[in-house]
N, C-alpha and C positions, 0 to 999 in steps of 0.2 A: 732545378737541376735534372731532375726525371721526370718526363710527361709520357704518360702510356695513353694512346686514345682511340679509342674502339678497337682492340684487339680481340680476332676469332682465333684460338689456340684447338688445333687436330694433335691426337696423336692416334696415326695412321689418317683410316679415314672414320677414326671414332671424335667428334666433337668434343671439348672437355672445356671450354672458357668460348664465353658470348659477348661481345662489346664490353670488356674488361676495360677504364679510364681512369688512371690515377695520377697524382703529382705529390713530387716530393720535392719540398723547397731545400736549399743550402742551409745546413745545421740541425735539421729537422730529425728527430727519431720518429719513423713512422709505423702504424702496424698494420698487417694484412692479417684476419684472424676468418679462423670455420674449422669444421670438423675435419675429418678426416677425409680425403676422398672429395673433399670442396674444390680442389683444383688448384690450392696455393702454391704449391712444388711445381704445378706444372707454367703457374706465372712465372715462377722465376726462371725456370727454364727459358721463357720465352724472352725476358732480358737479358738474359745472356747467354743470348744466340744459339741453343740448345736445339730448342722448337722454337722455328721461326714462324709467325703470325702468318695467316693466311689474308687478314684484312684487318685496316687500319696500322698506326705507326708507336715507336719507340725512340723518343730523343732522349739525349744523354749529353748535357750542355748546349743544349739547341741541332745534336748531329744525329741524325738515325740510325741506331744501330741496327736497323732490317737487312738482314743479308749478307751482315759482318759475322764472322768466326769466333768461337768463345775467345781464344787468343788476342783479337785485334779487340775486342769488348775489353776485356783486364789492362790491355795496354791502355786502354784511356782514362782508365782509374776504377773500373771497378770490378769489386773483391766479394768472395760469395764464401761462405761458411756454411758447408754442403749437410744434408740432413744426415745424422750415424755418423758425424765426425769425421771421417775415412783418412785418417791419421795414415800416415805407411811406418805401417807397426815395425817392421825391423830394424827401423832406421832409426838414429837419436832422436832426439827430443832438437837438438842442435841441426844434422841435419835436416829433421821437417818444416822446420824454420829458414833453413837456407834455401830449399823447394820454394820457397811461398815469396822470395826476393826476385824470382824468373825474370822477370818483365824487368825492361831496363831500368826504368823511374825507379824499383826496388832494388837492383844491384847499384847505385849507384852509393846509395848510401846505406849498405844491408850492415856494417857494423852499429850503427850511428842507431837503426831502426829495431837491431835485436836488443842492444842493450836498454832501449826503450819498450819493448816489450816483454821483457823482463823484468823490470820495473812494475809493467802492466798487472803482468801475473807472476812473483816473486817465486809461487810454488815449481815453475818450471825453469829459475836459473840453481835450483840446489838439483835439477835431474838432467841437467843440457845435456849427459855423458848415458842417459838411461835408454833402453829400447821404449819407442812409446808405446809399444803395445803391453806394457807394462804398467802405463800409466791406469789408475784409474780410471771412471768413468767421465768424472767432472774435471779431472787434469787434462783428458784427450779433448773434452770442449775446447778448455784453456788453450791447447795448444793449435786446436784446428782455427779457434778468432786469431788467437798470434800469427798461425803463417798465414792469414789474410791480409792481416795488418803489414805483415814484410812486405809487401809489393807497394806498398805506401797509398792506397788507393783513396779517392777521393768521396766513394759512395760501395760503402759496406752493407752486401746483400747478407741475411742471417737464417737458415731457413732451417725451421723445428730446432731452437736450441736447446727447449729444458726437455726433449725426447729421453726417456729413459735414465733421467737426473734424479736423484735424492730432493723435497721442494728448499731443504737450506743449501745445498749446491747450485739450485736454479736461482734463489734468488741474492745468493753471493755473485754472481757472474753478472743478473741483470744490473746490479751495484754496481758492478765495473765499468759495466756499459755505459753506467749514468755518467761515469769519473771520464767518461770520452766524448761526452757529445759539445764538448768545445773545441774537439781537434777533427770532426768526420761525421758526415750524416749516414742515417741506417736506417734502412726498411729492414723490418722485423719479418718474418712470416713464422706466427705461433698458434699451434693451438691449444696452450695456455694462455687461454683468455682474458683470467684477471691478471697475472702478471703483466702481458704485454699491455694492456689496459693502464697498469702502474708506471711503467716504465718507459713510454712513449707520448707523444705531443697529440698526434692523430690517429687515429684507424678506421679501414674497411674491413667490413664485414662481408666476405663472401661464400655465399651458398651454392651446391651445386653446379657450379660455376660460373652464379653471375649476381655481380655484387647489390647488394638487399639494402648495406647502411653504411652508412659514414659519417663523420663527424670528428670533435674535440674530443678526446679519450676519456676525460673528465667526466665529462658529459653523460657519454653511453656508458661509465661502469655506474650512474643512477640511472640507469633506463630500466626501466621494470620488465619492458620482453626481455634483452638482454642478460638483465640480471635472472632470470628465469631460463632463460635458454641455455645459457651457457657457464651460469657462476653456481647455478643449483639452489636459489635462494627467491 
């Protein structure tokens, strides 16, 4: 569904990602996992059209998205869950949901697709009517994956979701995520390690911006560097 391959990401004329290459099949939860300042924000950036690569490409159902507009990226299905939630606090809970239906594929069926994400996360149909900047910290996650989810997209990007979360809040949400990967594939970017490690099929590992490991997720949470580098054990 996603094949990124050999991507140089600038931002200005500061380097910050080196022959960047991933794939992420149909159905697949996948993770991109590093520290902080590893360059994972600034991959996502780069699929969706943010920071456009300086060399190499980005297919999204076999079409390149190099050179396409964040907007013309969403219309083709795919939906980004921004780092710090960036909910628009003034507005319901109901309107930030109706935001997130923009793209035609999502207004077409935005009743159909709120009442199911409602469903999703039940804690956000007893607040439809509340300011979200009211909500909680773990409710405005909630609501910032739902208005992703509204535009009905076919590849859910998720970038730093347990940022700033309680770890029973992060790993109620990863839960949810599980309860969805029969209906949307996701690339993850966490740096909650062992979570995303729990809750994903595959992950890369990358460093300073240029990726070090990969593999089954299974796999790397018994790797002994791994488990040292990054689980503290």
């Amino acid at each position: 569904m996603l094949e990124v391959s050999g991507i140089d990401v600038f931002r200005g004329e500061t380097q910050v990602l080196w022959e960047i290459s991933i794939r992420v099949h149909l159905g697949e939860r996948v993770a991109i996992l590093g520290s902080n300042g590893a360059g994972k924000s600034t991959f996502l950036a780069a699929v969706t059209g943010v920071l456009p690569p300086r060399r190499g490409d980005i297919l999204f159902k076999g079409e390149s998205l190099v050179g396409m507009k964040p907007h013309q990226i969403t219309q083709l299905g795919v939906a980004v869950v921004p780092e710090g939630r960036r909910v628009y606090r003034e507005m319901t809970v109901a309107e930030n949901l109706e935001m997130g239906a923009y793209p035609k594929r999502g207004r077409a069926q935005l009743k159909k697709t709120m009442e199911h994400v409602m469903c999703i996360f039940p804690v956000l149909a007893g607040r439809s009517r509340q300011p979200a900047g009211t909500l909680s910290g773990g409710e405005q996650q909630m609501l910032a994956i739902g208005r992703a989810l509204m535009s009905r997209p076919e590849l859910l990007l998720i970038d730093e979701l347990s940022l700033g979360l309680a770890p029973l809040i992060t790993k109620e949400i990863f839960r949810t995520l599980d309860n969805l990967a029969d209906e949307i594939t996701i690339l993850l970017v966490e740096q909650n390690v062992e979570q995303a490690l729990r809750h994903s099929k595959r992950a890369y590992i990358l460093e300073s911006g240029r990726l070090t490991r990969s593999g089954i997720s299974s796999e790397l949470m018994e790797d002994d560097d791994i488990r040292r580098a990054y689980l503290g054990l």
